[in-house]
N, CA, C and O atoms as CSV, one atom per row, in Angstrom:
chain,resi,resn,atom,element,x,y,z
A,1,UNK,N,N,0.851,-1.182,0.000
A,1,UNK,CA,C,0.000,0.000,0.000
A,1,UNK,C,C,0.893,1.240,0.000
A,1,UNK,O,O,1.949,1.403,0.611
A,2,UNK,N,N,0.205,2.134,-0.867
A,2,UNK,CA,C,1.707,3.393,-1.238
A,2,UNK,C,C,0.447,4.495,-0.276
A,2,UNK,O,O,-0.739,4.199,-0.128
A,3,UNK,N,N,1.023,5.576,0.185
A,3,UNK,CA,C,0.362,6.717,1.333
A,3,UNK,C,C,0.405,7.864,-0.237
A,3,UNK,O,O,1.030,7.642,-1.274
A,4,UNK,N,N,-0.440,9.017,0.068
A,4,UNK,CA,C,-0.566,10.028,-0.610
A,4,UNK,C,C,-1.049,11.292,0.333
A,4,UNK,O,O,-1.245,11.188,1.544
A,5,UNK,N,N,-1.192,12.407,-0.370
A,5,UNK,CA,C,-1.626,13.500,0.294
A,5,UNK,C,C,-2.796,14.202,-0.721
A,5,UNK,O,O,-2.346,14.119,-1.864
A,6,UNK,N,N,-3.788,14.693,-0.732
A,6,UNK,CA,C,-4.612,15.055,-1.844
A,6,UNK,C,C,-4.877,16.307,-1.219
A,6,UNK,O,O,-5.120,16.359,-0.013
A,7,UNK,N,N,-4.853,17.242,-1.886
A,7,UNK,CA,C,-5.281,19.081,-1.247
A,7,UNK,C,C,-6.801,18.920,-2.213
A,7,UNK,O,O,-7.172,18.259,-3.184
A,8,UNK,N,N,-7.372,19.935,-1.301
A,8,UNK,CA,C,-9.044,20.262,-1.675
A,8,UNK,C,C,-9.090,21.449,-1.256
A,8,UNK,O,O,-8.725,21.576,-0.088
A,9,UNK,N,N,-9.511,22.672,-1.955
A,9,UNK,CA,C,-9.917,24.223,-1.520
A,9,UNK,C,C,-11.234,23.311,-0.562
A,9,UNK,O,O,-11.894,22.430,-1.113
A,10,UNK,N,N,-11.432,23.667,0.783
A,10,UNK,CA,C,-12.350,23.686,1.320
A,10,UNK,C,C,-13.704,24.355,0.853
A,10,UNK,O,O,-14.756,23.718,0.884
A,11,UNK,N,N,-13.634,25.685,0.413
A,11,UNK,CA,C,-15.014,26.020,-0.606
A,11,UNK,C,C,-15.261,25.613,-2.096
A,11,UNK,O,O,-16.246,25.953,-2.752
A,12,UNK,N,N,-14.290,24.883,-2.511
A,12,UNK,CA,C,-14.722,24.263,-3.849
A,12,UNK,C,C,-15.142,22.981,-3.754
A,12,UNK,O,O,-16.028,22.687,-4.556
A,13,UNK,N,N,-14.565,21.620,-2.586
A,13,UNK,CA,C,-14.575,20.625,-2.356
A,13,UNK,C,C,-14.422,20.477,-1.082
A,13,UNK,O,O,-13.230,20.198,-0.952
A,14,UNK,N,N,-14.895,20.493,-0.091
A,14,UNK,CA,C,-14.801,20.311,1.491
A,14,UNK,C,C,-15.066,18.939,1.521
A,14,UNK,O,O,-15.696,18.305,0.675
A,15,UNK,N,N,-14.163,18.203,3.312
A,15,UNK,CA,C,-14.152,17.481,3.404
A,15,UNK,C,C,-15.919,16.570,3.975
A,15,UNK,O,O,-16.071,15.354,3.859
A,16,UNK,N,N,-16.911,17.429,4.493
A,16,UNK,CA,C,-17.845,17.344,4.594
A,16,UNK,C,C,-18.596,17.014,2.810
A,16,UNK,O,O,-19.611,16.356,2.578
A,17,UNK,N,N,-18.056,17.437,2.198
A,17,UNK,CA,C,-18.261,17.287,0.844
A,17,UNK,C,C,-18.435,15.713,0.278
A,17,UNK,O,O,-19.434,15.157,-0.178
A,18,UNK,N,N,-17.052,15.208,0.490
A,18,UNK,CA,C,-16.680,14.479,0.528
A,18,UNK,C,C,-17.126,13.077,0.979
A,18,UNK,O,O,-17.154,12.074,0.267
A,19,UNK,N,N,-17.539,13.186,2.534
A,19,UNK,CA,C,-17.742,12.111,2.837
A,19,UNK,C,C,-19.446,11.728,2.962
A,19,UNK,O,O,-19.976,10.671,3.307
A,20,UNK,N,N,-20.056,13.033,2.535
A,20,UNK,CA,C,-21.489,13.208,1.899
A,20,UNK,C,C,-22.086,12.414,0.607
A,20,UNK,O,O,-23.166,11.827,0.541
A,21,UNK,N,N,-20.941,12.577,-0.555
A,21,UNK,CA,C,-20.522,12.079,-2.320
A,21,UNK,C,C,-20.302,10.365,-1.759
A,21,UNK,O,O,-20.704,9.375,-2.369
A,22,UNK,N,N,-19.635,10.370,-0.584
A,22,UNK,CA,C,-19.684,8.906,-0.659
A,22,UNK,C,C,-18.190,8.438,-1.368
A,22,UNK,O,O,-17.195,8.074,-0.741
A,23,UNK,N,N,-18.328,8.558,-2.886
A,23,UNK,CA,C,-17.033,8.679,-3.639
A,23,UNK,C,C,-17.210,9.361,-4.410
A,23,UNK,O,O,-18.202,9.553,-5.112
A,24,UNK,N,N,-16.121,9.882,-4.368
A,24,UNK,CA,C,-16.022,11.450,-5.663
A,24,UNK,C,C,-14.391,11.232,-6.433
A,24,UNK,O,O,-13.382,10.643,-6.046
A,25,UNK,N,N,-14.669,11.911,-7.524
A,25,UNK,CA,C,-12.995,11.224,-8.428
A,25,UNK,C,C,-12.443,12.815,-7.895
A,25,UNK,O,O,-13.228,13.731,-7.650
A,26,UNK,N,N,-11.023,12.918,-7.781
A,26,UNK,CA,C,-10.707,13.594,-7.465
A,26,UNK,C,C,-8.792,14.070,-8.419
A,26,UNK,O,O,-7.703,13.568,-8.140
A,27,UNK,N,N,-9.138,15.297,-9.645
A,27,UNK,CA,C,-8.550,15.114,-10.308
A,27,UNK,C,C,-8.235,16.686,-10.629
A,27,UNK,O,O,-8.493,17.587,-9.831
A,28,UNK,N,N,-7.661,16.878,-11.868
A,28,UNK,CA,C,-7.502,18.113,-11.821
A,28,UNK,C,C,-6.031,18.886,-11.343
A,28,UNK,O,O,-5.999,20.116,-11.391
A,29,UNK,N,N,-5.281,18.412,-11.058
A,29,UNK,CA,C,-3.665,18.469,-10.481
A,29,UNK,C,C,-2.727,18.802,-11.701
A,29,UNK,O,O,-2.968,18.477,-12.864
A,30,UNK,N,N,-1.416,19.626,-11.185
A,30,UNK,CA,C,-0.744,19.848,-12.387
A,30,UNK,C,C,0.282,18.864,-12.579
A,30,UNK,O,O,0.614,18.102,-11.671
A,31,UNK,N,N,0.790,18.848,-13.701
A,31,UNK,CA,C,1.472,17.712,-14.578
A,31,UNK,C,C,2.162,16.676,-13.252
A,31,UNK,O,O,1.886,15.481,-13.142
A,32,UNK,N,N,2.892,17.270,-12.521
A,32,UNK,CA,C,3.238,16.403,-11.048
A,32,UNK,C,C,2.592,15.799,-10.449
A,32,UNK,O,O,3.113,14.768,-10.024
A,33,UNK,N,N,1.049,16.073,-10.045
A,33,UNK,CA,C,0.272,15.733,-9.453
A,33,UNK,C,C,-0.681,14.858,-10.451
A,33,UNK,O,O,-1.559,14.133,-9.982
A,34,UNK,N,N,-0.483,14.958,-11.680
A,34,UNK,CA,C,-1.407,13.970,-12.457
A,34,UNK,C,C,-0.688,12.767,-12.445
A,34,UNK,O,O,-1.231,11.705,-12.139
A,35,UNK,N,N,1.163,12.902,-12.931
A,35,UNK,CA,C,1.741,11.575,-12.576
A,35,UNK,C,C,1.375,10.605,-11.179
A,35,UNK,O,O,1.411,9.380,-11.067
A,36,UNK,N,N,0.999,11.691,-10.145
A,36,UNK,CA,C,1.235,10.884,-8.719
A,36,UNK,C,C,-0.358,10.269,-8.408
A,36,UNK,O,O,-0.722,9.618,-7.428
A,37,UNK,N,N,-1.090,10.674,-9.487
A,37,UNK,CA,C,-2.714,10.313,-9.271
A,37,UNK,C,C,-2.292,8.848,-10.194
A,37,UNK,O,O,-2.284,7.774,-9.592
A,38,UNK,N,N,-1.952,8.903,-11.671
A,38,UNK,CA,C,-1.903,7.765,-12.332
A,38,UNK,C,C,-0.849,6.745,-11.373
A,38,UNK,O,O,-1.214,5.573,-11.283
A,39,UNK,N,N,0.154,7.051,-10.814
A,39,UNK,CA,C,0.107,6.025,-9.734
A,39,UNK,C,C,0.165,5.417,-8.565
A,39,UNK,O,O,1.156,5.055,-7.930
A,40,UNK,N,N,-1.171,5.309,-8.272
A,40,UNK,CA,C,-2.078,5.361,-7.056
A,40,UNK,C,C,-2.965,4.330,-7.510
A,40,UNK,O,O,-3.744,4.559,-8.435
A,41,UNK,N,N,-2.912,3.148,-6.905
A,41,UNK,CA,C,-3.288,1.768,-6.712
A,41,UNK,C,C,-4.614,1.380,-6.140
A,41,UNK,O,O,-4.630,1.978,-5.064
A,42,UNK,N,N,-5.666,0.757,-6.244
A,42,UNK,CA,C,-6.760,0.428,-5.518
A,42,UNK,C,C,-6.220,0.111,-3.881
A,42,UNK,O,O,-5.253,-0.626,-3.685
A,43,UNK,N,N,-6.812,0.624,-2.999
A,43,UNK,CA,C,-6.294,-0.066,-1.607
A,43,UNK,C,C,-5.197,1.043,-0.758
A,43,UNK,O,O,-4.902,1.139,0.433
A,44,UNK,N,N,-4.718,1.898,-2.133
A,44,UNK,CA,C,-4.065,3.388,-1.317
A,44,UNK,C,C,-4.599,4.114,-0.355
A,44,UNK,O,O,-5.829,4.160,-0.350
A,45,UNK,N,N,-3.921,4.804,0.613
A,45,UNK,CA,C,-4.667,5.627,1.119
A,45,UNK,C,C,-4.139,6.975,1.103
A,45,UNK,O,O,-2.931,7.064,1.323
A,46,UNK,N,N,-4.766,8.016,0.896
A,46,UNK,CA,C,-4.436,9.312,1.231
A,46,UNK,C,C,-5.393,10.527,1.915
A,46,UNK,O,O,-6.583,10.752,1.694
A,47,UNK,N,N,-4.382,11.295,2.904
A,47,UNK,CA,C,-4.707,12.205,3.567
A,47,UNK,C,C,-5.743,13.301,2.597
A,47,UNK,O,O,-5.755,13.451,1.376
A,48,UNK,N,N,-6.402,13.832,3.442
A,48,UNK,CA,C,-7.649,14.906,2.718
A,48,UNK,C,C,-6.766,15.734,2.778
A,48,UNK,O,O,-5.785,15.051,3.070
A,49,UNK,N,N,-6.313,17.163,2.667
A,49,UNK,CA,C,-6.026,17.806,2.962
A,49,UNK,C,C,-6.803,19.007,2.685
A,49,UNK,O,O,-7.010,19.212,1.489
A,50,UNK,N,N,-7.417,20.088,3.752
A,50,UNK,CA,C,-8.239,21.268,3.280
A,50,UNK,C,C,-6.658,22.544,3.065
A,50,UNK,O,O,-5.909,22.840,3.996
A,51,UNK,N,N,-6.513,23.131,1.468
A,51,UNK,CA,C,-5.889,23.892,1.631
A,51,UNK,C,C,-6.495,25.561,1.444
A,51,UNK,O,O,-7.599,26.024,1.727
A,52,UNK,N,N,-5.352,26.171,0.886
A,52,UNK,CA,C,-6.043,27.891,1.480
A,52,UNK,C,C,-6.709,28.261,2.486
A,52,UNK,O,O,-6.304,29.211,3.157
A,53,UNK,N,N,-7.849,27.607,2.803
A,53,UNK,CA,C,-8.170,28.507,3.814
A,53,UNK,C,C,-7.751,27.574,5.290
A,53,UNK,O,O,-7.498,28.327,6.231
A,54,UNK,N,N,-7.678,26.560,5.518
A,54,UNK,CA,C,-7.587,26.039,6.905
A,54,UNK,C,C,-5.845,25.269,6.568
A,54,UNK,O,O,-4.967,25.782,7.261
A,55,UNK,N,N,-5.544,24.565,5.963
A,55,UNK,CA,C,-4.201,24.090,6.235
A,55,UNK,C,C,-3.965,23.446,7.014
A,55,UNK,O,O,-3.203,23.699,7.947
A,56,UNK,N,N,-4.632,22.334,6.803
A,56,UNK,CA,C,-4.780,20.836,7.828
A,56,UNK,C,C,-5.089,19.935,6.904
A,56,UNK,O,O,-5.615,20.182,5.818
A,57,UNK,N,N,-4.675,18.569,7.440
A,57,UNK,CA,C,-4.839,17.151,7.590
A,57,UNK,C,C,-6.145,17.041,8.242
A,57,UNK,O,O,-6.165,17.173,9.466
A,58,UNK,N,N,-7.547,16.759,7.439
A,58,UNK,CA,C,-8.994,16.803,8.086
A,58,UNK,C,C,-9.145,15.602,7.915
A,58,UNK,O,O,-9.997,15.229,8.721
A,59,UNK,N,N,-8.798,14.790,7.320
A,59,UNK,CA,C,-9.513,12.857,6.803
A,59,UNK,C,C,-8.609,12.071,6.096
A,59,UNK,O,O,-7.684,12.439,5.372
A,60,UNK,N,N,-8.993,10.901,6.397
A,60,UNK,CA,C,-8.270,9.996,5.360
A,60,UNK,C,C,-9.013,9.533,4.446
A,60,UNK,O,O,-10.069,9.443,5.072
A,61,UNK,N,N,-9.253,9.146,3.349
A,61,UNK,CA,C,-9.674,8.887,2.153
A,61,UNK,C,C,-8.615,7.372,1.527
A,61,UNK,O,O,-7.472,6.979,1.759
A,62,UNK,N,N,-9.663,6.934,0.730
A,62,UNK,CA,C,-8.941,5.057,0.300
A,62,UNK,C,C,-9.292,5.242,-1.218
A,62,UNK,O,O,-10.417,5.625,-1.540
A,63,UNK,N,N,-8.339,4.972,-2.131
A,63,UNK,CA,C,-7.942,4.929,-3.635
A,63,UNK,C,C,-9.054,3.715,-4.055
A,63,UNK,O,O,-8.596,2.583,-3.902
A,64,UNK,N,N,-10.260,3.776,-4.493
A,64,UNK,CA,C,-11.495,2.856,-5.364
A,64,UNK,C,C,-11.721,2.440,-6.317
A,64,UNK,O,O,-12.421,1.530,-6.760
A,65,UNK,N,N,-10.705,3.580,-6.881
A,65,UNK,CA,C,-10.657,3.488,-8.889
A,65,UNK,C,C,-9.606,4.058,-9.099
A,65,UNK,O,O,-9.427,5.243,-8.818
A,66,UNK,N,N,-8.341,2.959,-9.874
A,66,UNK,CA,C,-7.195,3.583,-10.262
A,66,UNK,C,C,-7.578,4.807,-11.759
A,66,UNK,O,O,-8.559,5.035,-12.467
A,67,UNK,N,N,-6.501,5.204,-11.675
A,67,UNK,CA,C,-6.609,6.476,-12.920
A,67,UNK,C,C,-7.522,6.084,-14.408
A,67,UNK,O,O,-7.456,5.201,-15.262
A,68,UNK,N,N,-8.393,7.305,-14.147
A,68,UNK,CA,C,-9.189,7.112,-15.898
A,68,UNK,C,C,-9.577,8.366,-16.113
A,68,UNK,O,O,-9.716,9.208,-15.226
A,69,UNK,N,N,-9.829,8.590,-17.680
A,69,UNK,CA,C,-9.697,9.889,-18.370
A,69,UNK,C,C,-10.468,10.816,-17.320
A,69,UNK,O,O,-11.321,10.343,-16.569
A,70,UNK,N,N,-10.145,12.038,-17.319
A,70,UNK,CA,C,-10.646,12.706,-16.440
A,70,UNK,C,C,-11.986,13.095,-16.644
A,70,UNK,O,O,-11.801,14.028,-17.426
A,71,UNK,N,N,-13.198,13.030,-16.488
A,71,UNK,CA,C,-14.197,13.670,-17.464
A,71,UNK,C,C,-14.509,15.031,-17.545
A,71,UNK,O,O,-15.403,15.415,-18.299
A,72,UNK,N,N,-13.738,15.949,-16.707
A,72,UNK,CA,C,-14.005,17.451,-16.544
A,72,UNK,C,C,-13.432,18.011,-17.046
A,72,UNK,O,O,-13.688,19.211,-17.154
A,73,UNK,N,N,-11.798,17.166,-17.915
A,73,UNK,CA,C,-10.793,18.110,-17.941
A,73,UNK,C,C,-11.952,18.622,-20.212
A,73,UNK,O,O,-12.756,18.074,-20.966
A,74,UNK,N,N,-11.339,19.610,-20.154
A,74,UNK,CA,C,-11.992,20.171,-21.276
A,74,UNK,C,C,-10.670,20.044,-22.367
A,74,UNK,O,O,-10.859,20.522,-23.485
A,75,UNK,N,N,-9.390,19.440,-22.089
A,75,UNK,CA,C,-8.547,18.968,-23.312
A,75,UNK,C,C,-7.238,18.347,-22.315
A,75,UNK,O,O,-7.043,18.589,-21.124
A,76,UNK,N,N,-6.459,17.503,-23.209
A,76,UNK,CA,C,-5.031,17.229,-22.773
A,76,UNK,C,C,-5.540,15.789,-21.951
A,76,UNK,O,O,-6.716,15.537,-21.690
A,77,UNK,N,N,-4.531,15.041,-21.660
A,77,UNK,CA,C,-4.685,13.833,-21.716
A,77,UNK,C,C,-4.689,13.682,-19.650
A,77,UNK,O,O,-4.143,12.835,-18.943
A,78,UNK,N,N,-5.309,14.563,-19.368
A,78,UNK,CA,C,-5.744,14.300,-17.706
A,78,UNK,C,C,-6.328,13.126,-17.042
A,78,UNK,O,O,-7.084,12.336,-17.606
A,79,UNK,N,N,-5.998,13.059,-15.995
A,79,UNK,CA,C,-6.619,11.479,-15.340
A,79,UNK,C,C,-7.422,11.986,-13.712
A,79,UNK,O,O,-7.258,12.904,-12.908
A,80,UNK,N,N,-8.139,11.043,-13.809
A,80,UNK,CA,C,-8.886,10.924,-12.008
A,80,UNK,C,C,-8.612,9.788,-11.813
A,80,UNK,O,O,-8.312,8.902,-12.613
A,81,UNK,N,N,-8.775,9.771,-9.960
A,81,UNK,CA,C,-8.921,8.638,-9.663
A,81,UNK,C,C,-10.398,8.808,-8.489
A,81,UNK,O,O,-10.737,9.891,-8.012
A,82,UNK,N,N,-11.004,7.667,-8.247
A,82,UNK,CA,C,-12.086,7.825,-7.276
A,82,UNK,C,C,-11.628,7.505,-5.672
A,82,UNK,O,O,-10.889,6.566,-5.376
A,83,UNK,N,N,-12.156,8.379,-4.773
A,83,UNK,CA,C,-11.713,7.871,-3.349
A,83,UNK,C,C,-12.946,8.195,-2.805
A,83,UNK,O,O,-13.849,8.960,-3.145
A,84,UNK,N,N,-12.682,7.035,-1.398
A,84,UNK,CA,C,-13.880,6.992,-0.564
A,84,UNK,C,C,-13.595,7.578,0.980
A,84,UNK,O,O,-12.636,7.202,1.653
A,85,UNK,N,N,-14.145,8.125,1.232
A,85,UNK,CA,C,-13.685,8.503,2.489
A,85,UNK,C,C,-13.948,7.449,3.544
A,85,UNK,O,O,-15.079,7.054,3.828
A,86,UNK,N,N,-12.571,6.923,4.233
A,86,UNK,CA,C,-12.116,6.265,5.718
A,86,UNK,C,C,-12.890,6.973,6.795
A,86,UNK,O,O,-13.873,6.500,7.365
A,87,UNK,N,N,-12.266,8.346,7.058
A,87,UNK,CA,C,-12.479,8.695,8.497
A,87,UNK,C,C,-12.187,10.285,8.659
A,87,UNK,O,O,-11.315,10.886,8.031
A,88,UNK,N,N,-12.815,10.694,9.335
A,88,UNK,CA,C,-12.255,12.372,9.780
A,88,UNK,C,C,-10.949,11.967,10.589
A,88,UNK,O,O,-10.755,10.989,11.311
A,89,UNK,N,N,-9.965,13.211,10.183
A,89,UNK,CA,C,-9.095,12.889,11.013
A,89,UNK,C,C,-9.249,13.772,12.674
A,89,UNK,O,O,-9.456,14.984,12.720
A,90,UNK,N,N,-9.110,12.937,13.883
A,90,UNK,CA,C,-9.984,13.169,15.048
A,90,UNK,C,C,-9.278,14.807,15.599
A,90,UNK,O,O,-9.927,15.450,16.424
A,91,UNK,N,N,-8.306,15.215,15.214
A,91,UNK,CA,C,-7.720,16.747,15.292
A,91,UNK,C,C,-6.529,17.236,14.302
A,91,UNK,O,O,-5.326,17.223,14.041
A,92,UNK,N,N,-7.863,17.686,13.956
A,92,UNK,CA,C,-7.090,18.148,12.308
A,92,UNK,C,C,-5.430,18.629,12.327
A,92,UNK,O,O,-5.155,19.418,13.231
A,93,UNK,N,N,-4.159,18.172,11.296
A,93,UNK,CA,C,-2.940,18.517,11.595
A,93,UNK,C,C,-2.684,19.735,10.378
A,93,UNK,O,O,-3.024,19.818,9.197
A,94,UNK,N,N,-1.991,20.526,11.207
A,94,UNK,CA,C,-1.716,22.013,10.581
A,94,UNK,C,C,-0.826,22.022,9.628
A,94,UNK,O,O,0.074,21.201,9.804
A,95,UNK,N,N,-0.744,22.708,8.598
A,95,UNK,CA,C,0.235,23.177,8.005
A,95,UNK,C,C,1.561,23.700,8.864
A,95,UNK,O,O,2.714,23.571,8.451
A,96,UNK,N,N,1.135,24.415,10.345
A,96,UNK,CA,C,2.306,25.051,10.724
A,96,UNK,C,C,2.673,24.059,11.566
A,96,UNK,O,O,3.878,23.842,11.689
A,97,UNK,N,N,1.705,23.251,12.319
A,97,UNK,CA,C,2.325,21.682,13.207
A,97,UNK,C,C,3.144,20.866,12.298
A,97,UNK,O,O,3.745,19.945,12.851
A,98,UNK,N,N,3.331,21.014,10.829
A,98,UNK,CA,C,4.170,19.935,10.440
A,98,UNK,C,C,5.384,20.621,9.703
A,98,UNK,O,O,6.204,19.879,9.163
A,99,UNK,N,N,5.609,22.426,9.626
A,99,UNK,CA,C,6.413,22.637,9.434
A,99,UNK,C,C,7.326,23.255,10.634
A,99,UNK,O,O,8.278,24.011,10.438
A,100,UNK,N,N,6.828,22.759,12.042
A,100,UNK,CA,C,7.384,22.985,12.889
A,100,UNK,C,C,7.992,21.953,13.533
A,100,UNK,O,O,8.693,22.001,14.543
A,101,UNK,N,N,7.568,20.703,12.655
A,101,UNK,CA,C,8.019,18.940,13.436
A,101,UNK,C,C,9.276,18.421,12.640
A,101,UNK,O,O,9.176,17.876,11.541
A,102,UNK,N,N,10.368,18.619,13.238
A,102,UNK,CA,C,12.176,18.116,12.222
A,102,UNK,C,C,11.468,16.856,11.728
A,102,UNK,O,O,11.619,16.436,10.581
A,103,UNK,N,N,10.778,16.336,12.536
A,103,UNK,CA,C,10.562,14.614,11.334
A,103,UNK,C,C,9.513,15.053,9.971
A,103,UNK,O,O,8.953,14.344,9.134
A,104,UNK,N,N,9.524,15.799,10.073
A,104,UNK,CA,C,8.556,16.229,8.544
A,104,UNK,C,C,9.353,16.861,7.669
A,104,UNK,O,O,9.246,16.418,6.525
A,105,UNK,N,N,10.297,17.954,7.841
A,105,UNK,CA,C,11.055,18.923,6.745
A,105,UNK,C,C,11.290,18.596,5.562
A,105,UNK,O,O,11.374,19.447,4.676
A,106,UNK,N,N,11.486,16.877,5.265
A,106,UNK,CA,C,11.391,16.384,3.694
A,106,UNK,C,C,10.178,15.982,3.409
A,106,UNK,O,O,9.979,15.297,2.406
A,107,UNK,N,N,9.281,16.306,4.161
A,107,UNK,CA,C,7.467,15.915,3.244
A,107,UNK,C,C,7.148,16.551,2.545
A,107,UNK,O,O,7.065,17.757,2.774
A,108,UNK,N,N,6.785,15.932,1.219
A,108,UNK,CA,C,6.751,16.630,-0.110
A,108,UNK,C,C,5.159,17.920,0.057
A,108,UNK,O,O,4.692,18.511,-0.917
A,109,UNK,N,N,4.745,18.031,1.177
A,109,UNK,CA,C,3.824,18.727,1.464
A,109,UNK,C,C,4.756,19.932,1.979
A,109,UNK,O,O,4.375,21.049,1.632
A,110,UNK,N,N,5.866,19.867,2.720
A,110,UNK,CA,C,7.015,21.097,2.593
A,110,UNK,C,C,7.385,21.566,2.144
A,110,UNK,O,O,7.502,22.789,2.073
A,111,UNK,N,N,8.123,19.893,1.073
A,111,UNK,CA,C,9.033,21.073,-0.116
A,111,UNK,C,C,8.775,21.386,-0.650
A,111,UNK,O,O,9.070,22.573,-0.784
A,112,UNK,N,N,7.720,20.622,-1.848
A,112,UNK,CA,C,7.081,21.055,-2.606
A,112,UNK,C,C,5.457,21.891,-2.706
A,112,UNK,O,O,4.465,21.756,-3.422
A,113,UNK,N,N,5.675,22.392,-2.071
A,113,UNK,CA,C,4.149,22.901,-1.379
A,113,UNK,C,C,3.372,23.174,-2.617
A,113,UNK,O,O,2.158,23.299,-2.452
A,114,UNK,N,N,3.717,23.260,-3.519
A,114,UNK,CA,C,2.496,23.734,-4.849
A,114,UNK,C,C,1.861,22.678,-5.490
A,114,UNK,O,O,1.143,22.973,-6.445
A,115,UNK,N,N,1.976,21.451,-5.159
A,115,UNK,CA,C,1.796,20.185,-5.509
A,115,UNK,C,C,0.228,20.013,-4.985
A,115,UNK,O,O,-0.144,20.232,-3.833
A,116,UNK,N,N,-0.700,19.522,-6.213
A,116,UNK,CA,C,-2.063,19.436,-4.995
A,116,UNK,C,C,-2.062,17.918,-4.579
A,116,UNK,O,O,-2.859,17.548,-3.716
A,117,UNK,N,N,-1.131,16.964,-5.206
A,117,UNK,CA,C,-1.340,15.661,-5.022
A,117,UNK,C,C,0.361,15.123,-5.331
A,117,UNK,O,O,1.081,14.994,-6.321
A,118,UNK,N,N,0.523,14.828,-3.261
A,118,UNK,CA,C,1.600,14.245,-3.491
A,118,UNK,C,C,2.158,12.903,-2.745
A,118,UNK,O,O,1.325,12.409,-1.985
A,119,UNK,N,N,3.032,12.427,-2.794
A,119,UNK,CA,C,3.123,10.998,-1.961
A,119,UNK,C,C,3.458,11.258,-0.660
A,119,UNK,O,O,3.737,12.394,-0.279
A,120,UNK,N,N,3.451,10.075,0.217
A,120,UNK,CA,C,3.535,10.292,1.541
A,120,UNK,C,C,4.219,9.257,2.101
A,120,UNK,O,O,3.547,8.229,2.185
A,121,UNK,N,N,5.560,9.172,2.596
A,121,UNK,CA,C,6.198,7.759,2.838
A,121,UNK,C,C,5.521,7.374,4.041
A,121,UNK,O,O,4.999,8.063,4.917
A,122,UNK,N,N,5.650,5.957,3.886
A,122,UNK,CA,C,5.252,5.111,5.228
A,122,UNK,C,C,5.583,5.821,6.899
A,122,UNK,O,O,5.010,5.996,7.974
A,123,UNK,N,N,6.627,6.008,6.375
A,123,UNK,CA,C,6.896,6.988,7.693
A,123,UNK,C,C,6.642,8.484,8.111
A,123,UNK,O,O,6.637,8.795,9.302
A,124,UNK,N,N,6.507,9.077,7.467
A,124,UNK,CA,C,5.837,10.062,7.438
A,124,UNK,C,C,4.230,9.951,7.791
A,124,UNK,O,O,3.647,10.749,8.525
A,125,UNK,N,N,3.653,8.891,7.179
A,125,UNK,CA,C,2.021,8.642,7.472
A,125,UNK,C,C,1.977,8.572,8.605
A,125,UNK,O,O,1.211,9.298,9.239
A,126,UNK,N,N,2.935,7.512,9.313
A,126,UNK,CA,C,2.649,6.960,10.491
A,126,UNK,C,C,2.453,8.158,11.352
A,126,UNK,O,O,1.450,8.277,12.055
A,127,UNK,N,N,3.812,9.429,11.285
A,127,UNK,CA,C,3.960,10.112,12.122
A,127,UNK,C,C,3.155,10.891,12.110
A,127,UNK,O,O,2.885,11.430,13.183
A,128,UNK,N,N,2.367,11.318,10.796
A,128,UNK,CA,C,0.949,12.275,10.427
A,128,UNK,C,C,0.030,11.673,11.419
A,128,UNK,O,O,-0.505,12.356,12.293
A,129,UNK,N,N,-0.096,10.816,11.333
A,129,UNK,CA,C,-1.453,9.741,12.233
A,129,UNK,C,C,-1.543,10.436,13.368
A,129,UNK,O,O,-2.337,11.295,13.749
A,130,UNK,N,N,-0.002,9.609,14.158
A,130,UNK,CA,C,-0.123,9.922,15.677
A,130,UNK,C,C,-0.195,11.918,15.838
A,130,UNK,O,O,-0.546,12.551,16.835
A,131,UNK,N,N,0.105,12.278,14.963
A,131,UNK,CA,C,-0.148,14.276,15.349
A,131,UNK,C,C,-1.597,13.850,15.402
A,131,UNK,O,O,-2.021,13.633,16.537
A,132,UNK,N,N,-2.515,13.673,14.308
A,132,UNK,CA,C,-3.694,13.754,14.622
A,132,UNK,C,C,-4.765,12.436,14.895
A,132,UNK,O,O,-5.893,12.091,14.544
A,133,UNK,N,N,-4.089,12.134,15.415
A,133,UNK,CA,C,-4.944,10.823,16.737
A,133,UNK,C,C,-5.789,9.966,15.914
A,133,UNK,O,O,-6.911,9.747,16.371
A,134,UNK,N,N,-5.459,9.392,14.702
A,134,UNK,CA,C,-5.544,8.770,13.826
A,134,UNK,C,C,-5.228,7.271,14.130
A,134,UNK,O,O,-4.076,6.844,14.055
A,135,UNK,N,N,-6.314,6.470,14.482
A,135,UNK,CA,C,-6.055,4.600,14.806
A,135,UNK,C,C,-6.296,3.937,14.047
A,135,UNK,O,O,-5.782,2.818,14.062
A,136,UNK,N,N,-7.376,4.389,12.814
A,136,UNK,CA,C,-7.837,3.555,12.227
A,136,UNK,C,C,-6.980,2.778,10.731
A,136,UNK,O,O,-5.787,2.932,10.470
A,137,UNK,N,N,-7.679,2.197,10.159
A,137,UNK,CA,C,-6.495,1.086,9.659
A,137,UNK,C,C,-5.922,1.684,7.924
A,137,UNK,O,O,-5.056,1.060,7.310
């Protein structure tokens, strides 16, 4: 199982959104983030992330449907994938809680911050979890 991170404008796509849709494809990322959607496996999991306005880790979400043509994109060879939402995460983790934690400084949610969809090593997940009181599987 490979970890991911997925950003959502909270007023375009909220995580209440989300786990309302049930499953929603979630696509739309630039050329970096379309590679890291096409590979993303049934059985993945990745973090919600609400960005701009709140800047937290709100849910986890599980990969349902590997990559297929995007149907929104209006040209160019874009992909979605579908996710279902797991779980709220039980206290949401900050943008500034994880650029204030030395075990995070290489999470591609740091370095690369313009990324709306990026990977998340095993270790890094784990340590995302325990910030926000995250048990479930």
């Amino acid at each position: 199982m490979a970890f991911w991170l997925i950003k959502s404008e909270p007023d375009a796509f909220s995580w209440d959104e989300q786990v309302a849709n049930d499953v929603e494809l979630d696509g739309g990322a630039e050329s970096s983030g379309q590679k890291n959607l096409a590979a993303m496996k049934m059985g993945d999991r990745a973090f919600f992330y609400h960005s701009n306005v709140q800047r937290a880790i709100v849910g986890v979400v599980e990969i349902v449907r590997e990559a297929y043509p995007d149907p929104t994109a209006e040209s160019g060879n874009w992909v979605c994938v579908d996710v279902k939402a797991v779980g709220p995460m039980p206290e949401p983790v900050t943008l500034a809680d994880i650029k204030q934690d030395e075990a995070l400084t290489d999470l591609a949610l740091v370095r690369q911050s313009r990324l709306s969809v990026c990977p998340v090593s095993a270790e890094h997940w784990t340590h995302l979890c325990k910030m926000g009181g995250w048990t479930g599987n």
